[in-house]
Gaussian input, Z-matrix of N, CA and C with variables (Angstrom, degrees):
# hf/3-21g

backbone

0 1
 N
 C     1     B1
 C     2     B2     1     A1
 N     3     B3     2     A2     1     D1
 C     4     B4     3     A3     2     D2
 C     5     B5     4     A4     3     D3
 N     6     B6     5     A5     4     D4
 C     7     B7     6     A6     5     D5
 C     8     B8     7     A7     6     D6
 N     9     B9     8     A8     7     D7
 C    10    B10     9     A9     8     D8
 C    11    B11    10    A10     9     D9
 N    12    B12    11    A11    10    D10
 C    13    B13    12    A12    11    D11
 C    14    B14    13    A13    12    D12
 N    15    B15    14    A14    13    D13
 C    16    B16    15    A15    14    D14
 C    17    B17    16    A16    15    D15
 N    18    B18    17    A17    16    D16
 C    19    B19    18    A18    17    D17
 C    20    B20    19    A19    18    D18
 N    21    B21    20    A20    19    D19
 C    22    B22    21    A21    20    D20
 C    23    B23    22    A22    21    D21
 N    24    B24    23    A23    22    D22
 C    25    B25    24    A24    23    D23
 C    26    B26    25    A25    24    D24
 N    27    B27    26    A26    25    D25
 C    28    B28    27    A27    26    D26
 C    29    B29    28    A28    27    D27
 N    30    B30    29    A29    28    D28
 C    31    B31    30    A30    29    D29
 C    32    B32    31    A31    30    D30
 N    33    B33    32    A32    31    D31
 C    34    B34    33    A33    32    D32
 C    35    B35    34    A34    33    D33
 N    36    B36    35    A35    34    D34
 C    37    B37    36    A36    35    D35
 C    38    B38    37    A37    36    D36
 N    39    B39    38    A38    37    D37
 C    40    B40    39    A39    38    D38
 C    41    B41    40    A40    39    D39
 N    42    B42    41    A41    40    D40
 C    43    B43    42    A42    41    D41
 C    44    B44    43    A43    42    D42
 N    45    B45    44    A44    43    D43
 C    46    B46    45    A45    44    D44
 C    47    B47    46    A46    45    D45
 N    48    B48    47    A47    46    D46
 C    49    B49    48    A48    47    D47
 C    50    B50    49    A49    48    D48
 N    51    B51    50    A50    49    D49
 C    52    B52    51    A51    50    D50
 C    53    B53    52    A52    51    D51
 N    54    B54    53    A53    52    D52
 C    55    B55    54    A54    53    D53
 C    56    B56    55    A55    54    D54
 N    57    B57    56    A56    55    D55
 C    58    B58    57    A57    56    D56
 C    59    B59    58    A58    57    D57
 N    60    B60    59    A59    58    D58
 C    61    B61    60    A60    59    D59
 C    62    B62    61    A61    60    D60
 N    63    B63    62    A62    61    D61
 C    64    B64    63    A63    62    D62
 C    65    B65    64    A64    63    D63
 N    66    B66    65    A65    64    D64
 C    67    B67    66    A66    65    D65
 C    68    B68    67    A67    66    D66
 N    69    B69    68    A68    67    D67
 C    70    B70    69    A69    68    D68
 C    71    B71    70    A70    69    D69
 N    72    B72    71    A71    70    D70
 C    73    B73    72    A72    71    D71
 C    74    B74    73    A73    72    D72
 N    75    B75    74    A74    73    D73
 C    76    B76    75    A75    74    D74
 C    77    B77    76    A76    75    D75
 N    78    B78    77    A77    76    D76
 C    79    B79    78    A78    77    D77
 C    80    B80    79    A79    78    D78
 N    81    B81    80    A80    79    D79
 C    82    B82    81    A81    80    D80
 C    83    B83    82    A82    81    D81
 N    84    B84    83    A83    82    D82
 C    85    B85    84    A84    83    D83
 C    86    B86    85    A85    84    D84
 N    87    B87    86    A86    85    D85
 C    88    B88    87    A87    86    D86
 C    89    B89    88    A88    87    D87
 N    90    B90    89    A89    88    D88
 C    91    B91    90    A90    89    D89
 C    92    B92    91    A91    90    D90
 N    93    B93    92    A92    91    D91
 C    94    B94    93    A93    92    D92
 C    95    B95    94    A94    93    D93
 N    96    B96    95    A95    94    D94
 C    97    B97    96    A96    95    D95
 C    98    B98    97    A97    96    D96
 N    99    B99    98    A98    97    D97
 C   100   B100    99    A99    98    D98
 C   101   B101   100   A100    99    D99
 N   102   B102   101   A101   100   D100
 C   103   B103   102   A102   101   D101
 C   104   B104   103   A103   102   D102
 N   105   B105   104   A104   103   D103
 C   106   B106   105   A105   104   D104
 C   107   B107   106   A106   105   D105
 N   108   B108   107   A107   106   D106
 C   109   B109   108   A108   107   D107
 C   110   B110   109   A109   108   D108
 N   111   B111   110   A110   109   D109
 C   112   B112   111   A111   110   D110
 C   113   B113   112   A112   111   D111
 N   114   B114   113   A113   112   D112
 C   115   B115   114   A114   113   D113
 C   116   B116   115   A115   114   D114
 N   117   B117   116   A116   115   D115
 C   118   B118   117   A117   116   D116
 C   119   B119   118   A118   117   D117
 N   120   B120   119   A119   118   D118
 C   121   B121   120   A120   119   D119
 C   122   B122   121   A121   120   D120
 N   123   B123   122   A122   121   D121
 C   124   B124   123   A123   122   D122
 C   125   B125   124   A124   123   D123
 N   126   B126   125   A125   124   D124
 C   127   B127   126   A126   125   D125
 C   128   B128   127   A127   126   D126
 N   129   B129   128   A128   127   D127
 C   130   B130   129   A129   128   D128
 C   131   B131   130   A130   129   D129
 N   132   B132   131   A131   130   D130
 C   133   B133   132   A132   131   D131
 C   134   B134   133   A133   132   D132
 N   135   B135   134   A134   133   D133
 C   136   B136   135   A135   134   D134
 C   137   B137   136   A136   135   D135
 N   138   B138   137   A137   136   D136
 C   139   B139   138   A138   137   D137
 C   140   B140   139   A139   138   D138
 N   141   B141   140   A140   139   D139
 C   142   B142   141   A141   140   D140
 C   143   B143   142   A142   141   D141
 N   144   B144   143   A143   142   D142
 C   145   B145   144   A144   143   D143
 C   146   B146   145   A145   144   D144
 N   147   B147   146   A146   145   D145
 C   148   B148   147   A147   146   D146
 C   149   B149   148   A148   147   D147
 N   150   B150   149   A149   148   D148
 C   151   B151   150   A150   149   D149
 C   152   B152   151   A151   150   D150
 N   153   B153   152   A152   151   D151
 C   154   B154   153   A153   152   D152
 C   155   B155   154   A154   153   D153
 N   156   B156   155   A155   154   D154
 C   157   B157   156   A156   155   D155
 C   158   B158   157   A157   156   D156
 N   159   B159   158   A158   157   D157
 C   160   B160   159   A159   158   D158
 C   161   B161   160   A160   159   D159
 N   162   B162   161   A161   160   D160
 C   163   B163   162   A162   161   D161
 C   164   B164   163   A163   162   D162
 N   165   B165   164   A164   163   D163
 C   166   B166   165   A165   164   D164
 C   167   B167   166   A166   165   D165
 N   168   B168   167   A167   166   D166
 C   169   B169   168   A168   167   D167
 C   170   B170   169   A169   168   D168
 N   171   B171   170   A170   169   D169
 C   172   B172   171   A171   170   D170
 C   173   B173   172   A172   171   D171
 N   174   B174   173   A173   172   D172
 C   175   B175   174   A174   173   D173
 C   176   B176   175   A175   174   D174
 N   177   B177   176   A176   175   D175
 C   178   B178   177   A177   176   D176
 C   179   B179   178   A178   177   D177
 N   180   B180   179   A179   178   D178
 C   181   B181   180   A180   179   D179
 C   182   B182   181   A181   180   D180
 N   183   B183   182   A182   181   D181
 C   184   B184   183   A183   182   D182
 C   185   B185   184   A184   183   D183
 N   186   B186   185   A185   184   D184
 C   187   B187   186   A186   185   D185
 C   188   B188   187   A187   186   D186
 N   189   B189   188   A188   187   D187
 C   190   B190   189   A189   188   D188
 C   191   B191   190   A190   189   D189
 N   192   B192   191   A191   190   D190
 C   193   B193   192   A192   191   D191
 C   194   B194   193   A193   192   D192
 N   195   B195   194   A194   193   D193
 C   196   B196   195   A195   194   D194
 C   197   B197   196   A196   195   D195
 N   198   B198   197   A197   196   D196
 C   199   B199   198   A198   197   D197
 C   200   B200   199   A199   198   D198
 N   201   B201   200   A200   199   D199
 C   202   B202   201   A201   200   D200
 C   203   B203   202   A202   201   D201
 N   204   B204   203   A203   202   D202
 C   205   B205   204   A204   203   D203
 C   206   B206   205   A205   204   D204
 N   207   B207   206   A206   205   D205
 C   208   B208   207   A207   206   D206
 C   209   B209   208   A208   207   D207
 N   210   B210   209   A209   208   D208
 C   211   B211   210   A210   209   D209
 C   212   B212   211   A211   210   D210
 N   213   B213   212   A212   211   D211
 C   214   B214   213   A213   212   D212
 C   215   B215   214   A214   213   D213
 N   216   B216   215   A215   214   D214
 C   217   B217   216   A216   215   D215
 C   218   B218   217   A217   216   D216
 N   219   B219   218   A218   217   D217
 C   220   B220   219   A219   218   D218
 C   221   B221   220   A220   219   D219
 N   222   B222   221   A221   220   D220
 C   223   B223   222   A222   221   D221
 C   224   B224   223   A223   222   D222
 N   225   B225   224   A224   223   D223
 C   226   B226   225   A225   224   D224
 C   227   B227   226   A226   225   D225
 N   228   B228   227   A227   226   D226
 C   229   B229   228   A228   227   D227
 C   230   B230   229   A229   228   D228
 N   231   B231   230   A230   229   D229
 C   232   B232   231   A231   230   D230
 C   233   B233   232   A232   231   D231
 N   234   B234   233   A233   232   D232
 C   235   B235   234   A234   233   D233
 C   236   B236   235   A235   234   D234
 N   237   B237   236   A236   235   D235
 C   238   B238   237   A237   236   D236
 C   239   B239   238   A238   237   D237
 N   240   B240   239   A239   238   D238
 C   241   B241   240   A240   239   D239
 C   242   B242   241   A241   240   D240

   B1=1.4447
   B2=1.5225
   B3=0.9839
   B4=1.3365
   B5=1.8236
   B6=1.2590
   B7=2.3416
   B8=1.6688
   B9=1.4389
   B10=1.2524
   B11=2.0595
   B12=1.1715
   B13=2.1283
   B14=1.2572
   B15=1.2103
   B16=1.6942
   B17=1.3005
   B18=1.2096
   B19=1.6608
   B20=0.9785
   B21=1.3260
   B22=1.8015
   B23=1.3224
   B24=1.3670
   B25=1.1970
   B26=1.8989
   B27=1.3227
   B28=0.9621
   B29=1.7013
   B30=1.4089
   B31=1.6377
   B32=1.4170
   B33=1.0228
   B34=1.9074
   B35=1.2877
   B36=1.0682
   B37=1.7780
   B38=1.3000
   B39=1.3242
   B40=1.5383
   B41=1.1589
   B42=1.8775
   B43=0.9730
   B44=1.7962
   B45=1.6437
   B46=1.3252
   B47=1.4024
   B48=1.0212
   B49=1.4596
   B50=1.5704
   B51=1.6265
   B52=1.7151
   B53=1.7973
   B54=1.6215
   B55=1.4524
   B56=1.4287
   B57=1.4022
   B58=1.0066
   B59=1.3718
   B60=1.7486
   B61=1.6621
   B62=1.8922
   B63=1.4122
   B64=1.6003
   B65=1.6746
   B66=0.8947
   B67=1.8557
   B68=1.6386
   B69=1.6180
   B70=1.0226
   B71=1.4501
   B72=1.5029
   B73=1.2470
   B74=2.3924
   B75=0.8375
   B76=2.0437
   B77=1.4113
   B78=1.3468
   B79=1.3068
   B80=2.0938
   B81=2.0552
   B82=1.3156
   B83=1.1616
   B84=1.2813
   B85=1.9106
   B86=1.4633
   B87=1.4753
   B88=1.7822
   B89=1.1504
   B90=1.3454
   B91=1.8883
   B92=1.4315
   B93=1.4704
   B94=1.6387
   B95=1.5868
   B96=1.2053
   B97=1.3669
   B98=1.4898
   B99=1.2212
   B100=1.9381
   B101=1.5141
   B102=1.3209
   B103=1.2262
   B104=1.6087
   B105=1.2771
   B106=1.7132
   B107=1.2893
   B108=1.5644
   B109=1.3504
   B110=1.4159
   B111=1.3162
   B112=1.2809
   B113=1.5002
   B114=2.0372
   B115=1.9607
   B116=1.4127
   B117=1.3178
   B118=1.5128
   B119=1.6576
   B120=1.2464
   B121=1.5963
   B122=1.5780
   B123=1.4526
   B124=1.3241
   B125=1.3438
   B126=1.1240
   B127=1.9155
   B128=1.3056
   B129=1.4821
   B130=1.2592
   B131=1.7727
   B132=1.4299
   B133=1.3467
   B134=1.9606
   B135=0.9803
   B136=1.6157
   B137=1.5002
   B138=1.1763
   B139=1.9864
   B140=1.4981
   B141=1.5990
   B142=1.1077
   B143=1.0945
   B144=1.4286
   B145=1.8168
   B146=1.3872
   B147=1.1544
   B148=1.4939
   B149=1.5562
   B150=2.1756
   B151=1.4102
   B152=1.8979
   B153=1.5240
   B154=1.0535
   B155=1.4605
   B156=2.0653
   B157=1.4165
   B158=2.1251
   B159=0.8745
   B160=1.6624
   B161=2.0069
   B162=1.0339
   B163=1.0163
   B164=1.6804
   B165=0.8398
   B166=2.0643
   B167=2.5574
   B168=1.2800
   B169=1.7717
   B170=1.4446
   B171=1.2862
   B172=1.7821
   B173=1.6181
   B174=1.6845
   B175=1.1754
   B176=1.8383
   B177=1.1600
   B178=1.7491
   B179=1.1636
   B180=1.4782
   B181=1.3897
   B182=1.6864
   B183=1.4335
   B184=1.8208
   B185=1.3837
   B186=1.1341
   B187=2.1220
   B188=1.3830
   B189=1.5930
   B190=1.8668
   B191=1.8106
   B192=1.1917
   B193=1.6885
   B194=1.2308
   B195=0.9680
   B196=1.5870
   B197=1.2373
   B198=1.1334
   B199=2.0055
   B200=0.7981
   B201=1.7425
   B202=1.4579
   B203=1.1304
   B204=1.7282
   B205=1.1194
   B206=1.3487
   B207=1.3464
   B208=1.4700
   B209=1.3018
   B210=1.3256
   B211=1.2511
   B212=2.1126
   B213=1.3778
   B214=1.5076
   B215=1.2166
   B216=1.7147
   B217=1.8053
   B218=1.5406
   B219=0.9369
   B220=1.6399
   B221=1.2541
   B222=1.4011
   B223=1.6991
   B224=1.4994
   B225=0.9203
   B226=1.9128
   B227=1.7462
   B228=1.3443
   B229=2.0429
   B230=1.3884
   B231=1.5494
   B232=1.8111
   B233=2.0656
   B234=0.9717
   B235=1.4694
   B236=1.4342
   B237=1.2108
   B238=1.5086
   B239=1.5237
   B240=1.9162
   B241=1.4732
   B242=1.4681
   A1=109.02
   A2=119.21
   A3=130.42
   A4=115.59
   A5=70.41
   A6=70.97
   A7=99.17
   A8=116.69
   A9=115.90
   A10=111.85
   A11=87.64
   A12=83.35
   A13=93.46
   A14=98.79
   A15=142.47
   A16=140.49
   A17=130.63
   A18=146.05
   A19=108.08
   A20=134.02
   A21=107.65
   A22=127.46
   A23=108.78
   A24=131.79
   A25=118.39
   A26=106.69
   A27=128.57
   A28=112.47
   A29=96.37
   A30=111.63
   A31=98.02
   A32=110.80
   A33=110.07
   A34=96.38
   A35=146.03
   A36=127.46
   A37=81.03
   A38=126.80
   A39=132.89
   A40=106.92
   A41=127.95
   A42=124.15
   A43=105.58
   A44=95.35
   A45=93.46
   A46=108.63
   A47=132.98
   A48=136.26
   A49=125.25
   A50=122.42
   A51=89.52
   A52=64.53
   A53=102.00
   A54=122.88
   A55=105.40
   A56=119.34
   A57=125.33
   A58=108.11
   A59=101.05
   A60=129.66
   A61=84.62
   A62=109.36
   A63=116.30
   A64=99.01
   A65=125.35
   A66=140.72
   A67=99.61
   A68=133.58
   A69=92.75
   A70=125.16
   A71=126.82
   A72=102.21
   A73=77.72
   A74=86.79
   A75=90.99
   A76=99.32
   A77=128.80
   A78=152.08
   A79=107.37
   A80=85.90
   A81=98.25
   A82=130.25
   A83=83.40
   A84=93.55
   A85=121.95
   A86=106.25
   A87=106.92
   A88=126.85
   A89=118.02
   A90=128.98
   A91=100.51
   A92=111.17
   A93=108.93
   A94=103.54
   A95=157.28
   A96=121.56
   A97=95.18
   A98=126.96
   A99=116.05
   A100=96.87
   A101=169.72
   A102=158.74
   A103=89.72
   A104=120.25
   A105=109.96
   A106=115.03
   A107=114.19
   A108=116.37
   A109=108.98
   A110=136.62
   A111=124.99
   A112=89.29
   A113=79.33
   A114=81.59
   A115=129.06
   A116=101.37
   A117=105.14
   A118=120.49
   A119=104.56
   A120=96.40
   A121=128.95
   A122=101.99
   A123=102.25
   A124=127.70
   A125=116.60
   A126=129.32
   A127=96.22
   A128=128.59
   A129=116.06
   A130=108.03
   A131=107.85
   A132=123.30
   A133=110.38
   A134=113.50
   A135=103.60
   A136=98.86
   A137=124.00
   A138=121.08
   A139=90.34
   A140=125.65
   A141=118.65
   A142=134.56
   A143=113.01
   A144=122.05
   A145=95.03
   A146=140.72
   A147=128.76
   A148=114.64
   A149=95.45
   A150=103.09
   A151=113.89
   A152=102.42
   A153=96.30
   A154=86.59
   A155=114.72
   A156=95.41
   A157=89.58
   A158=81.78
   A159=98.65
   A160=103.91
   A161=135.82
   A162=135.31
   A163=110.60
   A164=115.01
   A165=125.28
   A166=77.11
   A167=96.35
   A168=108.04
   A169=116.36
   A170=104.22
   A171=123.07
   A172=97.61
   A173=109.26
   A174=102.54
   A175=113.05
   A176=124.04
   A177=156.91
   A178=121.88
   A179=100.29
   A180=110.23
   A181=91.60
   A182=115.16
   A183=105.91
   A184=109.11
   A185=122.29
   A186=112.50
   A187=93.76
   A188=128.46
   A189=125.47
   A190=108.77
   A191=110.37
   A192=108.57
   A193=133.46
   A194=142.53
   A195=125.68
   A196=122.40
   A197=98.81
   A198=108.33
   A199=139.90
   A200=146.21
   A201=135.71
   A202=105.84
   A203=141.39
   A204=130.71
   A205=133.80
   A206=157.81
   A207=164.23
   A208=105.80
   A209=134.89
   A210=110.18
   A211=94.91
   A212=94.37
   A213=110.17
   A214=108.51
   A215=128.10
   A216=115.18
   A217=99.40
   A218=118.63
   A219=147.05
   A220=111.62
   A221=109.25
   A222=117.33
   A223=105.16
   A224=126.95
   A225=126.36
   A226=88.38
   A227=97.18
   A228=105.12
   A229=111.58
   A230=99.31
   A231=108.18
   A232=94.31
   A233=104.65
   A234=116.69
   A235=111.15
   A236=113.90
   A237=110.93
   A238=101.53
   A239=106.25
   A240=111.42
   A241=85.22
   D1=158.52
   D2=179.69
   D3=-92.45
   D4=114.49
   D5=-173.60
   D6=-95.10
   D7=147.87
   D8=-175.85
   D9=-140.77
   D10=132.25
   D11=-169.01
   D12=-129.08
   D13=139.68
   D14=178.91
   D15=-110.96
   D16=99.68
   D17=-151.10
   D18=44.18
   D19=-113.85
   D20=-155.30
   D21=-95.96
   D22=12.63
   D23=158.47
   D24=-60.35
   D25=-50.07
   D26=172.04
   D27=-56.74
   D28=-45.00
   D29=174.18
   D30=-54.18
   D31=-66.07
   D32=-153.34
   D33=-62.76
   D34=7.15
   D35=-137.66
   D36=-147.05
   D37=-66.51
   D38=175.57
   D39=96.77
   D40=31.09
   D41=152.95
   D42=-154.18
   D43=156.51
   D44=-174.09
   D45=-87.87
   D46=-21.17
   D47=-173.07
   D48=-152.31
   D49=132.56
   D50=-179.46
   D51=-161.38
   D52=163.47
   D53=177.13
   D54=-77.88
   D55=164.77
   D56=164.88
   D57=-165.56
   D58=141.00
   D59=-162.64
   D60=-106.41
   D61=122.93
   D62=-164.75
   D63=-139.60
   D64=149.53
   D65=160.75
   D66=-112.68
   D67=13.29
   D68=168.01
   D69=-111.43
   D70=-175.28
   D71=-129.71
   D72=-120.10
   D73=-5.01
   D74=-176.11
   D75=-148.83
   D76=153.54
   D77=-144.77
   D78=-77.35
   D79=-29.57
   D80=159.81
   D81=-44.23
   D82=-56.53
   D83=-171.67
   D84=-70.12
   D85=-42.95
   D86=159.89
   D87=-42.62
   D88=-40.40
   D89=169.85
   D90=-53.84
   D91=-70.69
   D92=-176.10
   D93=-57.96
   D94=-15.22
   D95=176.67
   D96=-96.59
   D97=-47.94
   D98=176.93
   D99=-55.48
   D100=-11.71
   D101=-173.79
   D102=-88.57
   D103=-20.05
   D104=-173.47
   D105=-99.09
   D106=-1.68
   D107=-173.88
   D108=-95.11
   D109=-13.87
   D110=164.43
   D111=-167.77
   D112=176.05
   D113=172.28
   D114=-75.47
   D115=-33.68
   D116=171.54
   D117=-51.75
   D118=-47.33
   D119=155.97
   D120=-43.71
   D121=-63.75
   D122=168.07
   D123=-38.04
   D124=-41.00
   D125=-170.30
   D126=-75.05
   D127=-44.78
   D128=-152.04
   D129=-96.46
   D130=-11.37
   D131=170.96
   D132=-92.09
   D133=17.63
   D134=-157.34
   D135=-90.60
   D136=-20.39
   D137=-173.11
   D138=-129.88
   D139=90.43
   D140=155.39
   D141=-45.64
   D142=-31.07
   D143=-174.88
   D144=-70.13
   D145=-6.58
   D146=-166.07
   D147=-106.89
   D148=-6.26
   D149=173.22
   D150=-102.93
   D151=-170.37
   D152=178.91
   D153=-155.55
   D154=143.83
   D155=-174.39
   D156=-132.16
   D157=177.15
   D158=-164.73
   D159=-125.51
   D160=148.51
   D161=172.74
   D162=-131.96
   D163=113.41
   D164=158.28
   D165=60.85
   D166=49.40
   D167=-179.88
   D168=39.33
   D169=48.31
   D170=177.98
   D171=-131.58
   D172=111.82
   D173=-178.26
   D174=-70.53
   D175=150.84
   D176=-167.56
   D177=-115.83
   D178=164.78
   D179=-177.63
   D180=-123.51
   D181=151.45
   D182=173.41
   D183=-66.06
   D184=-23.70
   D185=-173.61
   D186=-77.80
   D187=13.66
   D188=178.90
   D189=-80.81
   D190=104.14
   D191=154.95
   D192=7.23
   D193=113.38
   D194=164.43
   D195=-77.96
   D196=-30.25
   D197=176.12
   D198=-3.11
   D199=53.88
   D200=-147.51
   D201=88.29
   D202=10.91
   D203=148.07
   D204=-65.59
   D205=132.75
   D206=-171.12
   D207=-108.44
   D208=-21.00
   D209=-176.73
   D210=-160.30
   D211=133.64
   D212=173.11
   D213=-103.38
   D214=131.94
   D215=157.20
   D216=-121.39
   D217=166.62
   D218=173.34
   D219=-136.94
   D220=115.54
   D221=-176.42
   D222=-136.41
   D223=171.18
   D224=178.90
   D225=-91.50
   D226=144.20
   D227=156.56
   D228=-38.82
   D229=132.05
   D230=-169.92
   D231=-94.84
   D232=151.56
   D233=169.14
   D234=-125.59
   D235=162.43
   D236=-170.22
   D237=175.29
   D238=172.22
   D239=-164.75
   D240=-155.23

């Protein structure tokens, strides 16, 4: 599936987009195995409440399925006027 990060997410990670071959089975579990692949993962995953994740561009909750999903994003809460 295609994982995708958004403002400073993107920062910590140092990329905006890259595939990923996953066994896990909720959005949780994808965090915990990319949180194990480096530190920058780790850093940029460390305060979930401070993220916000999107599935196939339908915003989510992390206990959401992956099942037939194609594409994950993680972005911080948007504000606006």
């Amino acid at each position: 599936m295609d994982v995708l990060y958004f403002a400073w997410v993107r920062e910590r990670i140092g990329l905006p987009k890259e595939k990923v071959e996953t066994t896990a089975a909720t959005v949780a579990e994808l965090v915990e195995e990319l949180k194990t692949r480096e530190d920058r993962y780790a850093a940029a995953f460390a305060d979930l409440s401070a993220l916000r994740v999107a599935l196939d561009q339908e915003l989510a909750e992390f206990d959401a399925p992956l099942a037939g999903v194609r594409e994950v994003a993680f972005f911080p809460p948007m504000t606006g006027g």
